[in-house]
C-alpha atoms as one frame of an Amber mdcrd trajectory, in Angstrom:
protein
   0.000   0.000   0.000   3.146   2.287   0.875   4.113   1.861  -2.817   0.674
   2.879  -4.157   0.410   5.825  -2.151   4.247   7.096  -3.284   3.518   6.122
  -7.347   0.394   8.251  -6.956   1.969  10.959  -5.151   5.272  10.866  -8.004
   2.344  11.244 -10.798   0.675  13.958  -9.045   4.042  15.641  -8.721   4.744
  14.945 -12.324   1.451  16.102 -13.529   1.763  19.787 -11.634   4.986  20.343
 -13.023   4.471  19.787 -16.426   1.471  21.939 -15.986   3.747  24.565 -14.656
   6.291  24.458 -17.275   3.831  24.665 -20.164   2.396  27.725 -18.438   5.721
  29.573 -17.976   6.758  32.189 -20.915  10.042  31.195 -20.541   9.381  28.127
 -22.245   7.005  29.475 -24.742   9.155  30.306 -27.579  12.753  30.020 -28.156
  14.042  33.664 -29.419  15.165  34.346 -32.886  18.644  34.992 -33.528  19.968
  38.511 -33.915  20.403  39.843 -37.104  23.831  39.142 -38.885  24.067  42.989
 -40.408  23.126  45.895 -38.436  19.616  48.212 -39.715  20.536  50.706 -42.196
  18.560  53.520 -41.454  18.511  56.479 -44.078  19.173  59.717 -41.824  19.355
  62.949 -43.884  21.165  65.760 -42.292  19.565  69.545 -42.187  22.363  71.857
 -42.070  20.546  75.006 -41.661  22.610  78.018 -40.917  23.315  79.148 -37.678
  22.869  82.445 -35.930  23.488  83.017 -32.439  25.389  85.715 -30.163  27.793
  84.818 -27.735  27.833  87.043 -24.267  30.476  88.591 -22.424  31.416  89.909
 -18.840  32.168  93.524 -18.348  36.018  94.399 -20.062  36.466  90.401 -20.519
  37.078  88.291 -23.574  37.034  85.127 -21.996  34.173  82.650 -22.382  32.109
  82.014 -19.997  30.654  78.214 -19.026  27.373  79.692 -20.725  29.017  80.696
 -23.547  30.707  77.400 -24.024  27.269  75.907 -23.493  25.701  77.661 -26.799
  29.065  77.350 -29.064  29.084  73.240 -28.145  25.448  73.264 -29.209  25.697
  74.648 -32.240  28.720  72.916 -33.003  26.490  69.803 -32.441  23.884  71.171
 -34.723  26.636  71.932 -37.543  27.921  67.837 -37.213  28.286  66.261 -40.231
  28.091  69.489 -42.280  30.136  72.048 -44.379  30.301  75.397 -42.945  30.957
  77.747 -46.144  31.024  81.332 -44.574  31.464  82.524 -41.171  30.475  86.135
 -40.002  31.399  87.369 -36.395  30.140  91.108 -35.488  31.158  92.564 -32.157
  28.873  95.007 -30.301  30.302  96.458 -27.540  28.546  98.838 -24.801  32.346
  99.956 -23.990  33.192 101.278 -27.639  35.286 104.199 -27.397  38.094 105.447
 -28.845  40.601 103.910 -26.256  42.958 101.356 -27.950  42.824  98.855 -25.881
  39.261  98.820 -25.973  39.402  98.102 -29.726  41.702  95.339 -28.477  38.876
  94.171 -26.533  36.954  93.951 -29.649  38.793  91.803 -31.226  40.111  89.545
 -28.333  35.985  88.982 -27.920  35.800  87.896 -32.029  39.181  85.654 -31.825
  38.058  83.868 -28.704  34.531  82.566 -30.174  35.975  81.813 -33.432  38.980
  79.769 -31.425  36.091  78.107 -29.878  34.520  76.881 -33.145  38.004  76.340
 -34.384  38.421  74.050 -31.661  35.673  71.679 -32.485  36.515  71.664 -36.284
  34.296  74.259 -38.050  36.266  76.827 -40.087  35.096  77.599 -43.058  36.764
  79.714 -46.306  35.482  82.646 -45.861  35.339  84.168 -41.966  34.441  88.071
 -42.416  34.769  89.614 -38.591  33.657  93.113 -38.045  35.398  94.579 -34.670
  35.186  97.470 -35.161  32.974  98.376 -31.773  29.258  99.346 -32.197  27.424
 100.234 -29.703  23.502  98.712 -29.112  21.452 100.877 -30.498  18.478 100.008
 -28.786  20.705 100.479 -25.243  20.886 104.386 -23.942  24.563 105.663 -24.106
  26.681 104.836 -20.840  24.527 101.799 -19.768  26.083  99.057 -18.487  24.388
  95.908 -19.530  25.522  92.759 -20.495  23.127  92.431 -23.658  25.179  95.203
 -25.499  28.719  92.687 -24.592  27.999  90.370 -27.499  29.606  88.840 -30.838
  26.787  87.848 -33.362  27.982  85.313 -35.320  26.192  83.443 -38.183  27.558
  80.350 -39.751  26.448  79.172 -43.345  26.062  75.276 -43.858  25.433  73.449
 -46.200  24.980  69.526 -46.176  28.643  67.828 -46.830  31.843  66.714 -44.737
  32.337  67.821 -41.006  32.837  66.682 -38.146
């Protein structure tokens, strides 16, 4: 009778685990393999120009983290494309006559186009004016950071880059 009770307990046993294994997703379906070739996806670049202005602290020409900030994204934007033409205008709130303020100028147009430099876009043709202008729109001997700018505006066009 021992041996009965243990067959029938060993089928019972059996029976539940088969019914658990068929139930288990596991066991469902045996996954394809990957794919021998990688997707080719068709991605076609924009390269729209770019216009931005990069800002400046009071009788600096340094870069600021901010300014870094905007020059890396547009240098992201511009990947995989030809820049053509680059145009850098400096407007200055301190234009005077002073020399070394003209030096000032141009130490603000040099550093943003190092910056570009620096992560590969250069183009042909770079036209800088430095020669400080003064923000129309700000009254004369304010002191604001809005009128400490170089607007630059880079041409693209699709083709080689970074």
């Amino acid at each position: 009778m021992k041996e009965y009770t243990m067959k029938r307990s060993m089928i019972a046993l059996a029976g539940l685990t088969v019914a658990t294994v068929m139930q288990a997703p596991a066991f469902a379906e045996v996954p394809a393999a990957p794919p021998s070739q990688p997707a080719d996806i068709a991605h076609a670049k924009s390269c729209e120009d770019v216009s931005m202005s990069v800002y400046f602290s009071a009788y600096e020409s340094m870069l600021s983290s901010y300014s870094m900030r905007a020059v890396n994204a547009a240098s992201e934007r511009l990947a995989g494309c030809a820049v053509t033409e680059i145009n850098a205008e400096v407007v200055s709130e301190e234009a005077h006559d002073d020399e070394d303020l003209a030096d000032l100028s141009q130490a603000r147009a040099a550093a943003v186009l190092e910056a570009f430099n620096a992560h590969g876009i250069q183009a042909r043709e770079v036209h800088t004016d430095i020669s400080p202008k003064v923000d129309v729109a700000m009254p004369v001997g304010t002191n604001a950071p809005l009128a400490r700018r170089v607007d630059i505006v880079l041409t693209a066009q699709p083709g080689y880059g970074l």
